[in-house]
C-alpha positions in Angstrom: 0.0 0.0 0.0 1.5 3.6 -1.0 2.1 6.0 1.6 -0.6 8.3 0.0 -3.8 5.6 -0.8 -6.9 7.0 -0.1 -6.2 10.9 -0.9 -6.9 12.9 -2.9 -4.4 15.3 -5.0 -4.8 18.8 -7.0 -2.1 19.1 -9.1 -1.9 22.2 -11.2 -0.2 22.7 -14.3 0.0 19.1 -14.7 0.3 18.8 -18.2 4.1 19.3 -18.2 7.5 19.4 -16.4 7.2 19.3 -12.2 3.8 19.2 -12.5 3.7 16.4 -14.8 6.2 14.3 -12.5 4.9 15.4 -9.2 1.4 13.6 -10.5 3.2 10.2 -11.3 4.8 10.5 -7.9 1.7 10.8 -5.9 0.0 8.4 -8.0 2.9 6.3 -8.1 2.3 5.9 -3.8 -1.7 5.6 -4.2 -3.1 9.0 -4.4 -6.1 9.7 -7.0 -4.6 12.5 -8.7 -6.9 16.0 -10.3 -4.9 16.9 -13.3 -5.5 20.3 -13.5 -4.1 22.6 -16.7 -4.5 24.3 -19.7 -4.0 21.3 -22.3 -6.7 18.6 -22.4 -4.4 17.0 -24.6 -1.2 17.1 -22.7 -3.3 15.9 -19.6 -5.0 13.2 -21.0 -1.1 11.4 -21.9 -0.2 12.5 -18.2 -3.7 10.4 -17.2 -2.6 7.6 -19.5 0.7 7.2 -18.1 -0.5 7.1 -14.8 -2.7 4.6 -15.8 -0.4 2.8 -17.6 1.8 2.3 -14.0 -1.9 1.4 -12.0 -2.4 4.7 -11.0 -5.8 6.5 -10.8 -5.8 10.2 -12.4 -8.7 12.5 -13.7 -8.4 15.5 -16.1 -9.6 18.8 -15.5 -8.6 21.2 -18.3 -8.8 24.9 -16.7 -7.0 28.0 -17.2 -6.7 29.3 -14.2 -5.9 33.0 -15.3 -10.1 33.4 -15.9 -12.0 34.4 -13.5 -13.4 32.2 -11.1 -11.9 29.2 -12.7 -9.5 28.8 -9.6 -12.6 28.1 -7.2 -15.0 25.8 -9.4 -12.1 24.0 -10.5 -11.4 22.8 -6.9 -15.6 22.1 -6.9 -15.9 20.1 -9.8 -12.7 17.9 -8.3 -14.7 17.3 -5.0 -17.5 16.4 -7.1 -15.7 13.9 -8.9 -13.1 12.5 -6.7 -14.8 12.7 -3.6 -12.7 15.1 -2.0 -9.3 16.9 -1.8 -6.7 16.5 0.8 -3.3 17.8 -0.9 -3.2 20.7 -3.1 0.0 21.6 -5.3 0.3 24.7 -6.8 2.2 24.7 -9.6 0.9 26.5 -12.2 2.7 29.4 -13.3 3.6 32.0 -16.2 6.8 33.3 -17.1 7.1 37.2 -17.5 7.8 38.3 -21.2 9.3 41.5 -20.7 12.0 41.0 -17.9 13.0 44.3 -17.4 10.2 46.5 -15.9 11.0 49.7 -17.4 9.3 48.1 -20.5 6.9 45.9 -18.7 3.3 46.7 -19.4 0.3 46.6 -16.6 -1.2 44.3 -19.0 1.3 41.8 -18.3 1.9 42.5 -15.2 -1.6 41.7 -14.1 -1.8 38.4 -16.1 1.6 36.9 -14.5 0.1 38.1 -10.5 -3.4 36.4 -11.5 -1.6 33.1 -12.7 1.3 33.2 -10.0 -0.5 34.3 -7.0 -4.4 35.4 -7.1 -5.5 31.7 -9.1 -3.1 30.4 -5.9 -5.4 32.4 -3.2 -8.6 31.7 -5.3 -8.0 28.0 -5.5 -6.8 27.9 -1.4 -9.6 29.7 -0.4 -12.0 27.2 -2.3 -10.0 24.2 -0.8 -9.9 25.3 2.6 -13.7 24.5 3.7 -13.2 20.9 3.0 -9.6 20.3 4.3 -10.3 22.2 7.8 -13.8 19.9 7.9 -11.9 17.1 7.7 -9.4 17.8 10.2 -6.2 18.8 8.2 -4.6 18.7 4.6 -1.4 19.3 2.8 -1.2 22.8 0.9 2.3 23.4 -1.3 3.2 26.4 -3.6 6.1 25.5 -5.8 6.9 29.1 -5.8 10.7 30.3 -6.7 14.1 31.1 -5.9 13.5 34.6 -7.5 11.1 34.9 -4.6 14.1 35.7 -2.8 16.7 36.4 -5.2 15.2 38.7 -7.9 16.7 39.5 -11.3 15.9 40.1 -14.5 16.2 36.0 -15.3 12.5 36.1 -13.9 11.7 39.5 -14.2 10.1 42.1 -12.1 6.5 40.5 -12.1 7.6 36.9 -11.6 9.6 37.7 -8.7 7.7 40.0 -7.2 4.7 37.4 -7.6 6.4 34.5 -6.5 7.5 36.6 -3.4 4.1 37.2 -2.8 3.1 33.7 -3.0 5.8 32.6 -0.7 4.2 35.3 1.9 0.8 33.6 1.2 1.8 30.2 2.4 3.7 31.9 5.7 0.4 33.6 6.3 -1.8 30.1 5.5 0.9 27.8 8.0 0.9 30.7 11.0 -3.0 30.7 10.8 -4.1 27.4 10.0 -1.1 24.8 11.6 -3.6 24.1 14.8 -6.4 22.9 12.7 -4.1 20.5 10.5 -3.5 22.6 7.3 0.1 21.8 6.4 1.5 24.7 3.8 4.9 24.5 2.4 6.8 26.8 -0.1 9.3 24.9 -2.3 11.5 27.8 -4.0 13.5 25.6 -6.9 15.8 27.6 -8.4 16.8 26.6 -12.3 15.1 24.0 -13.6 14.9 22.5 -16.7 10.9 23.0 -17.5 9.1 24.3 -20.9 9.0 27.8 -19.1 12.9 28.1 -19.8 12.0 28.8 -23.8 10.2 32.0 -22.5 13.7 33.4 -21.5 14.7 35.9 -23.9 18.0 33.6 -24.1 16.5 30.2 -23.9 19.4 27.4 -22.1 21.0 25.3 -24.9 20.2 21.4 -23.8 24.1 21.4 -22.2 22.9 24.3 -20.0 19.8 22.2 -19.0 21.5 19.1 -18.3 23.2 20.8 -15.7 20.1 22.6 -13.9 17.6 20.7 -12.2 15.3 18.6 -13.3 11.3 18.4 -12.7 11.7 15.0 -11.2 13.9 16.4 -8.8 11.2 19.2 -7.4 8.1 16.7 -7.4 10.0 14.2 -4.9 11.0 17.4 -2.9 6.4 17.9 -3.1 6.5 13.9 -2.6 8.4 14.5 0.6 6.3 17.1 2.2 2.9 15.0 1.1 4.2 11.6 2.7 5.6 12.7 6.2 3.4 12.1 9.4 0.8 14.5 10.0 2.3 15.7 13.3 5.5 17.8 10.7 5.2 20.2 8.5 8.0 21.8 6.1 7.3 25.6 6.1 10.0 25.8 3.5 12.4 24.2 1.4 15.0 26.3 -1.2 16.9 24.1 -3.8 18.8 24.8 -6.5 22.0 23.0 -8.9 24.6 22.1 -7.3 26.9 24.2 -10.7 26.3 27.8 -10.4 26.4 28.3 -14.5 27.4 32.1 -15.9 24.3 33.9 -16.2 25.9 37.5 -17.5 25.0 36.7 -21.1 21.1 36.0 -20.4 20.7 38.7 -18.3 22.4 41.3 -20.7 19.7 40.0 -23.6 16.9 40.4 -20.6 18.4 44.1 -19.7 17.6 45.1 -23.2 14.5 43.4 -24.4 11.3 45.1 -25.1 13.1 48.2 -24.8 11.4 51.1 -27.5 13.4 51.2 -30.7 16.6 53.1 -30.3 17.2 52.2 -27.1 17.9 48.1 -27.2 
């Protein structure tokens, strides 16, 4: 019997990289697993290959950027499943504009509404059910630029992850006594589909030598699978190899800068 039979898990961007792996994992140890994303398509191979290794996994195609999809989501997977006793929050967008002297509100709204209000929405939905059932695991995979900004995230995805990483704080110091467990895993590079946003995308050496997805999910798998009495409030990792950065963030300085001025 896996360490996790009987739950229930929302898993948010699903449909590729950690949270694509962080699925099979919790699967993998008996968890029915809410695949929650964009991509029917990429979440029905995700289902597939859970199924394939006698897991149990249901799709739930979603974008979480429109309004009030966050909450009914979380609904429809109670409906459905029965329940929901871990949520990972993994879902996130990539700014386009690094450097905010050229960043628009535009886009700075839609990477805070995917980073951090579709993470509040979707909490506050869950919530009801995990504190009347006497606990529940909540994780943000937020990131490294939470704490260490530059203009490899940008301005909005740092300043959105640092807000999510505040969220869970606020969440654990509020709701430890009734059994919520929230945990903030900052990862720094990883080798993920939101790498060929960067204005420099890595060459495949460079991402051989980050992280991988599979490494973060068992870092989630790890907070999920200890005994309800411990909680991880917080967990930073990042490659072992610092690599040089100076060339990507040059190209990021000067990006979406008017003509004239790149």
């Amino acid at each position: 019997m896996g360490q996790l039979e009987g739950k229930v898990a929302l898993v948010t961007g699903a449909g590729s990289g950690i949270g694509h792996e962080t699925a099979r994992l919790l699967a993998r140890e008996g968890a029915r697993v809410a695949l929650v994303g964009r991509r029917r398509d990429a979440l029905e191979d995700v289902r597939a290959e859970i199924g394939k290794d006698g897991g149990a996994a249901e799709v739930f195609p979603v974008d979480l950027a429109e309004e009030n999809a966050a909450g009914s989501v979380v609904d429809d997977v109670i409906a459905r499943l029965g329940g929901v006793d871990i949520v990972v929050h993994n879902a996130g967008m990539a700014s386009r504009i690094p450097n905010v002297r050229w960043t628009t509100c535009a886009e700075w709204q839609s990477v805070m509404d995917v980073n951090m209000t579709a993470v509040f929405l979707l909490t506050q939905r869950a919530l009801p059910r995990m504190l009347a059932q006497g606990g529940g695991s909540i994780i943000v995979v937020s990131s490294l630029a939470a704490v260490r900004p530059n203009l490899l995230g940008g301005a909005a995805y740092g300043a959105a992850k640092a807000a999510a990483r505040n969220f869970v704080a606020y969440l654990h110091n509020t709701f430890r006594n009734d059994g919520i467990r929230a945990t903030c895993i900052m990862p720094g590079e990883t080798a993920t589909p939101i790498m060929d946003s960067r204005v420099r995308p890595p060459t495949a050496e460079e991402r051989d030598g980050m992280m991988q997805p599979e490494d973060v999910a068992r870092a989630v798998l790890l907070c999920c699978t200890l005994p309800g009495r411990t909680v991880i409030e917080e967990i930073a990792i990042a490659p072992t190899r610092q690599r040089d950065i100076s060339g990507d963030l040059e190209a990021a300085r000067r990006h979406g800068a008017p003509g004239g001025l790149e």
